[in-house]
C-alpha positions in Angstrom: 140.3 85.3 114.6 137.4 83.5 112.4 135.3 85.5 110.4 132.4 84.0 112.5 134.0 85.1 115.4 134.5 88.8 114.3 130.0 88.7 113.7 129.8 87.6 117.0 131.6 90.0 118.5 130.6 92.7 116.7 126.7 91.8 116.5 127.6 91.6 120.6 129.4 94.9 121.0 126.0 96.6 118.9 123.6 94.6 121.3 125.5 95.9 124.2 126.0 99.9 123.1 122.5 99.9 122.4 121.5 98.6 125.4 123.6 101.3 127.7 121.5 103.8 125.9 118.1 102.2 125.4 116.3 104.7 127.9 117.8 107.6 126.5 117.5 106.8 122.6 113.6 105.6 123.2 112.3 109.4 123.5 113.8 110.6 120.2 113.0 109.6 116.4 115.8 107.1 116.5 114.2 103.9 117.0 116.3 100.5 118.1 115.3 99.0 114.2 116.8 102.2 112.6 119.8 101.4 115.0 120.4 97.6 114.3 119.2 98.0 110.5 122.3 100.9 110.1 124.9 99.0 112.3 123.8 96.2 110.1 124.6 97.8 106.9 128.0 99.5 108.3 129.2 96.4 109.3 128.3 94.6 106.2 129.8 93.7 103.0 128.7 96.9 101.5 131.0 98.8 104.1 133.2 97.3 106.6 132.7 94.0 105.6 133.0 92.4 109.1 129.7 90.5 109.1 129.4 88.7 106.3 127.7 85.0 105.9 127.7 85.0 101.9 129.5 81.3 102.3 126.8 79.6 104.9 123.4 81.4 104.8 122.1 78.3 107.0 122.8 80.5 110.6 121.0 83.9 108.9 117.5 81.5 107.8 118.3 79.5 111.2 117.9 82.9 113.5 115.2 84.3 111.5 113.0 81.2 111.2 113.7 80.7 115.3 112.6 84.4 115.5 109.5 84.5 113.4 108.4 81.0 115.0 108.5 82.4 118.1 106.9 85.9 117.6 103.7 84.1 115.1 103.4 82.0 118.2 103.0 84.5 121.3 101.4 87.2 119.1 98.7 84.8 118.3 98.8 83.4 122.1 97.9 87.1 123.5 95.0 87.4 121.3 91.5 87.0 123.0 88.5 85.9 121.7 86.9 90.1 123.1 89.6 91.6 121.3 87.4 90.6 118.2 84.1 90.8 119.7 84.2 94.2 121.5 85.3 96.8 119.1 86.4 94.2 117.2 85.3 95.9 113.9 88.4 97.6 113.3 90.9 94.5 113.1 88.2 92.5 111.3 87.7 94.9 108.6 91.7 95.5 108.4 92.0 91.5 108.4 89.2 90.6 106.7 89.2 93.4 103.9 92.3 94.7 104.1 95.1 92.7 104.0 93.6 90.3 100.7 93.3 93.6 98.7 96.8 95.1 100.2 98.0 91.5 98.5 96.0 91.9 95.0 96.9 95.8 95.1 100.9 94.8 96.3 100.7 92.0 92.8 98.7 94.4 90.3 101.8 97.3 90.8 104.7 94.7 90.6 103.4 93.8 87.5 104.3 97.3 85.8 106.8 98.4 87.7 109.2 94.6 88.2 109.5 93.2 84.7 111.1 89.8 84.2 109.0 88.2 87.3 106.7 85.5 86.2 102.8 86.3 87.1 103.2 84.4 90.3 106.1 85.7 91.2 104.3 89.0 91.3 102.0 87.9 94.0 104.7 86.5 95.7 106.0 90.0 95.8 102.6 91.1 97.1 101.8 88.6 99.8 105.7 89.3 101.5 105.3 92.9 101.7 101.7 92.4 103.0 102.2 91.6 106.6 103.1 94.7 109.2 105.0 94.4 112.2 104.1 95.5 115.2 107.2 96.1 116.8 108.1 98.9 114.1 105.5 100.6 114.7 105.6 100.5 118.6 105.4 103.9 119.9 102.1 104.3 117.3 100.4 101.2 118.8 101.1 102.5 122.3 100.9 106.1 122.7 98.7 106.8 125.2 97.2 109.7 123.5 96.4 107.8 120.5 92.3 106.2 121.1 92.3 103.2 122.8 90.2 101.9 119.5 93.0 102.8 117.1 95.7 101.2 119.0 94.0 98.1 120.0 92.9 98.1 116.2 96.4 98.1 114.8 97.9 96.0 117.7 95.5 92.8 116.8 96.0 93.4 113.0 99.7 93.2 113.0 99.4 90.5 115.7 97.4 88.1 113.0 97.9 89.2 109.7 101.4 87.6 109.4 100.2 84.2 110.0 97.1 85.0 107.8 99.2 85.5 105.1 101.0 82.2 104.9 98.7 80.5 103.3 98.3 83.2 100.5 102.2 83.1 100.6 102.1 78.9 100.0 99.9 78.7 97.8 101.5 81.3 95.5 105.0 79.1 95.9 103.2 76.1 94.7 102.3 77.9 91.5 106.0 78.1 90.7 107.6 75.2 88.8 110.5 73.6 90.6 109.7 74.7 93.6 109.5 72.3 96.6 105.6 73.1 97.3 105.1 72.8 93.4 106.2 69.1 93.5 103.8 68.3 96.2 100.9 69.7 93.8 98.0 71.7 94.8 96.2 69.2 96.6 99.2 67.8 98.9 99.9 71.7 99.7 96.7 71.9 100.6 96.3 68.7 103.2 99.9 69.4 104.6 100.7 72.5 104.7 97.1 74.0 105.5 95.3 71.2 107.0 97.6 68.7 108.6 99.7 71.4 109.8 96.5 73.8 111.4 95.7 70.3 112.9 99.4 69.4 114.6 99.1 73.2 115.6 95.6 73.2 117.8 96.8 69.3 119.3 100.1 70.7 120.1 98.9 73.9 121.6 96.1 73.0 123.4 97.6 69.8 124.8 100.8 71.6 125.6 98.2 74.4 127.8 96.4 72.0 129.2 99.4 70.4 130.6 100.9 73.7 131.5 97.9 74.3 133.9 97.5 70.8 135.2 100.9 70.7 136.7 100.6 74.5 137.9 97.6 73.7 139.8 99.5 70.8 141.7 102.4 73.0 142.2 104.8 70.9 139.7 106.3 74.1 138.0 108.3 76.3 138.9 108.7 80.3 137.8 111.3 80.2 135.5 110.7 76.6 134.0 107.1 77.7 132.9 108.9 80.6 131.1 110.8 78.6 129.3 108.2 76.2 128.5 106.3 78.5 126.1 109.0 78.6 123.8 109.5 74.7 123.7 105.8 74.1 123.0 106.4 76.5 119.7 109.3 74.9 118.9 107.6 71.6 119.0 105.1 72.5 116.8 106.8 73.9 114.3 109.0 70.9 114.3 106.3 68.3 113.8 105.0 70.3 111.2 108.4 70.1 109.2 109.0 66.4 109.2 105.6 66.2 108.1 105.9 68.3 105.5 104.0 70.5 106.7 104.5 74.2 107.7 105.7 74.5 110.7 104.9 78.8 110.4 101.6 77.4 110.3 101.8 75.3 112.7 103.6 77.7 115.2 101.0 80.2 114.8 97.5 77.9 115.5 99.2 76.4 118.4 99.6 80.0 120.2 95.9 80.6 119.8 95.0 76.7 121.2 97.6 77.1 123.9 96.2 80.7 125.1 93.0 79.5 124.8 94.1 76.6 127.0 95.5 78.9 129.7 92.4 81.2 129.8 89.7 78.6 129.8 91.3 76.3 132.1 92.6 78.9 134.8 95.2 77.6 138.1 94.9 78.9 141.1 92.0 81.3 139.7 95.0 83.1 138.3 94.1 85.9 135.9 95.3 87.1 133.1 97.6 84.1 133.1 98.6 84.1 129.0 100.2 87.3 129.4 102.4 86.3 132.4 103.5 83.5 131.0 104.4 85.4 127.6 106.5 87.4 129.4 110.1 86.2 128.4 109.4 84.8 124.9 108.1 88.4 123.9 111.4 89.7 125.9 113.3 87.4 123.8 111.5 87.3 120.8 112.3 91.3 120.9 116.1 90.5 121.8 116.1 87.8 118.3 114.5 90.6 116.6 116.7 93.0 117.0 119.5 91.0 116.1 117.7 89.8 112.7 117.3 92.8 112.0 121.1 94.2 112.4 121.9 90.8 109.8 119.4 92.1 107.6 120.8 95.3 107.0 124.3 93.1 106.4 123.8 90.9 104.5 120.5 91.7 102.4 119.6 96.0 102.6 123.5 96.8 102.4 123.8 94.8 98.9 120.7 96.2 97.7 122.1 99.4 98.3 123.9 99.1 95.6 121.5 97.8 92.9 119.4 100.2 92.9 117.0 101.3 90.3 114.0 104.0 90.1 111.7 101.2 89.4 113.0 99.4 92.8 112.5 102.6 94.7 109.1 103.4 93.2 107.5 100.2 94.2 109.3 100.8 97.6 107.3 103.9 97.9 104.2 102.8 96.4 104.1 99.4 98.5 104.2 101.1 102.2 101.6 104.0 100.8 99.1 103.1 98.1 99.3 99.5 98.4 98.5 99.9 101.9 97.0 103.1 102.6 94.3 102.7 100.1 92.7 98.3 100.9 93.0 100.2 104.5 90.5 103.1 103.1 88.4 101.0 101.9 88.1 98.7 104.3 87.0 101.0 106.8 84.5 103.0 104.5 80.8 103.0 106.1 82.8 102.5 109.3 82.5 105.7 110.9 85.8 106.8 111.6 87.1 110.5 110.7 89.6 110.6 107.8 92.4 111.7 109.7 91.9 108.2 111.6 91.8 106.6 108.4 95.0 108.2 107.3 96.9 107.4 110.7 95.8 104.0 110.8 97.1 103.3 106.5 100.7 104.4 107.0 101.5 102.6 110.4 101.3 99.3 108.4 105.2 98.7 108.6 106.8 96.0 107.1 109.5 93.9 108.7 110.7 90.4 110.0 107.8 88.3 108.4 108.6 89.7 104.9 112.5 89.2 105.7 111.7 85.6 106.8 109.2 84.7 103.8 111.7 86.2 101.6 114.6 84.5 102.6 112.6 80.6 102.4 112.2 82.2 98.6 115.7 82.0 98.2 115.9 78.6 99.9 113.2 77.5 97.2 115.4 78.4 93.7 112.7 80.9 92.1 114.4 82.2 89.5 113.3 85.6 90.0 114.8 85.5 93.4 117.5 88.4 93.6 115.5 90.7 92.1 112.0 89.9 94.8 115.0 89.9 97.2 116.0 93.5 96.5 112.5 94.7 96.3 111.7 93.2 99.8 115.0 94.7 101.0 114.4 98.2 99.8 110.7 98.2 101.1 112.0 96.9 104.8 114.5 99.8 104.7 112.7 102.2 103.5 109.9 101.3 106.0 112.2 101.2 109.3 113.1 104.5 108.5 110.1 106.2 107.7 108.4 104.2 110.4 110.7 105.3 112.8 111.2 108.3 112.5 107.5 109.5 112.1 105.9 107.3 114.7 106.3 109.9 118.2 105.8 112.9 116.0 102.4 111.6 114.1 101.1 109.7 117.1 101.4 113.5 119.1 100.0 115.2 116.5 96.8 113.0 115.7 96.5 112.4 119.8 96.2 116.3 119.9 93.5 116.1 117.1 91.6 113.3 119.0 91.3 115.5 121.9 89.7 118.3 120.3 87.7 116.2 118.3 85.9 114.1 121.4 85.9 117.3 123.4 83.4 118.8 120.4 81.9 115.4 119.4 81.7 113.0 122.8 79.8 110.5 120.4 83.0 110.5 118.3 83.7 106.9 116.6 87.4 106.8 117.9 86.1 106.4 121.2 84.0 103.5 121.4 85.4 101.1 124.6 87.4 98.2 123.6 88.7 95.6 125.6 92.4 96.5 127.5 94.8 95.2 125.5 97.5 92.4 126.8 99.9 94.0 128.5 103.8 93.8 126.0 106.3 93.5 128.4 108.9 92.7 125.3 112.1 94.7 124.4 109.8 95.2 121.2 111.6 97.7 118.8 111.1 100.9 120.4 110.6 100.7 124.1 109.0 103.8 125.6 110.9 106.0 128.7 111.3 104.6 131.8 108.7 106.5 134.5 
């Protein structure tokens, strides 16, 4: 039996043990991430050494490139144009403030703490450990005690701020001699990486939503072909955008907001809420590829990490999912009017995982010469995150709900609850799935 085989089967046999006890496991601290990240590292090289892809990396960037593509694109594609007009304050601020100085603040504590990178490969460092992910962070962005302002808040941030930092992320990778965006030079990374490929995204997107509802509305499509639509009209952007040298991340992420923009202002059938319907098996599937990416992760990247590791590794670990977060998100909100306790909940749910695997992974694919040690720091940071994340998000999101309930009670013009628009509806297997009612 092939070494290839043996991952299959044993990624398979993980996927399926899970599964049986997916309702069970999803009301205790031990989230699906902290499941597939362990399995990952048990089966690895480090341990067992069953899954192991040190000869052909190609199928590990393949899976996790197919994975982000699909998540930037129906992340974006769920986000309306109210969810940043009505309450909106809270993800603009984290967006708009935030995540630029969680970047400077993630580059200006590398530079101490990870000698032997190059200046710009500091702020490489910064902008891949910048971006949260939602699906880590699950039960805090759901709880139904937790205000509706905080969790739509945190639900829109992590949906955008991953695409939002590519083009930090780029543009740092075209600083770095030899790399492939350095050869284009800053003004070819800027017209085909940022422009033409925003430009491929919004005519792919919108033309592939227009289309969508045009043949709906004359009864052309059926159920399950329209599902499986969504994820071709990603896949095509992102394509395009790579064999024009573009970014096809980039790409990917634009076209979601032109083709739910599509679907929303063009309506068939008078339909509502049609975006999220149609979402319904790429965020189920995107969740399933998730999973899975994250199980080789804990293989083939956390697992040899593991054992390399060194206090200065771990301190930036620490430091990037606290201070480098906690503190742009603290400022960000100041003059905003929410408590401090709300302030505090909302800086450590800012957990870090697929988009800084992915962008760390098309580091390696781009030679920078400080590459293995970037790759341990992202490693260690990921970790560290999916099981701190994990294993705090039901206890803190019960224990600030409980303070939010005395608090409105004695203030009812508390901050927390202003009215925001209801969020989309996730229907994914997302990371930690709550119990069935």
């Amino acid at each position: 039996m092939s070494s290839g085989a043996w991952t299959v089967a044993a990624v398979a046999a993980v996927t399926a043990a899970y599964a049986l006890g997916s309702r069970r496991l999803s009301s205790t601290p031990l989230s699906s991430a902290i499941v597939f990240v362990g399995c990952g590292v048990l089966l690895g090289p480090a341990v067992l050494d069953i899954v192991n892809l040190e000869q052909d990396a190609s199928p590990i960037v393949a899976l996790l490139e197919v994975t982000l593509t699909l998540v930037l694109f129906t992340d974006a594609m769920l986000v309306r144009r109210r969810d940043l007009r009505t309450g909106g304050f809270l993800p603009g601020r984290l967006l708009g403030i935030g995540l630029p100085l969680s970047i400077g603040a993630g580059w200006l504590l590398a530079w101490p703490l990870l000698p032997g990178l190059t200046m710009w490969e500091l702020a490489l460092v910064g902008a891949i450990l910048a971006p949260t992910d939602a699906a880590l962070g699950k039960t805090a962005m759901s709880h139904p005690r937790v205000p509706a302002l905080v969790r739509h808040g945190l639900n829109v941030e992590s949906g955008l701020n991953d695409g939002m930092v590519l083009p930090f992320f780029i543009l740092f990778l075209a600083a770095i001699p030899g790399t492939h965006y350095a050869q284009e030079g800053v003004a070819g990374v800027f017209w085909r990486a940022l422009v033409l490929s925003t430009a491929i995204g919004l005519l792919i997107g919108w033309l592939g939503g227009r289309l969508l509802q045009w043949s709906r509305a004359r009864g052309w499509v059926a159920w399950e072909w329209r599902q499986v639509y969504l994820p071709a009209v990603a896949a095509g952007a992102y394509e395009l955008a790579v064999v024009t040298d573009g970014s096809g991340f980039i790409a990917a992420w634009v076209a979601g907001f032109a083709f739910g923009f599509a679907l929303r202002r063009f309506p068939a059938g008078g339909e509502k809420e049609d975006a999220d319907r149609t979402a319904e098996f790429s965020e189920t599937l995107g969740g399933f590829l998730a999973a899975i990416s994250l199980l080789i992760f804990g293989a083939v990247l956390l697992g040899p990490a593991l054992e390399h590791l060194s206090w200065r590794i771990i301190l930036y670990a620490v430091l990037s999912l606290t201070v480098v977060r906690m503190l742009p998100v603290a400022l960000s909100l100041a003059g905003s009017g929410l408590r401090p306790r709300t302030v505090a909940y909302i800086g450590w749910f800012g957990p870090r995982g697929l988009a800084s695997v992915v962008l760390a992974l098309l580091v390696v694919e781009e030679h920078v010469p400080g590459v293995e040690l970037l790759g341990r720091v992202v490693a260690i940071t990921v970790g560290l995150s999916v099981l701190l994340h994990g294993v705090s998000a039901v206890p803190l999101a019960e224990r600030y709900g409980r303070w939010h309930e005395k608090a409105a009670a004695a203030s009812p013009d508390l901050r927390e609850g202003a009215p925001v628009p209801t969020p989309p509806a996730r229907r994914g297997l997302g990371l930690r799935d709550r119990p069935e009612t």
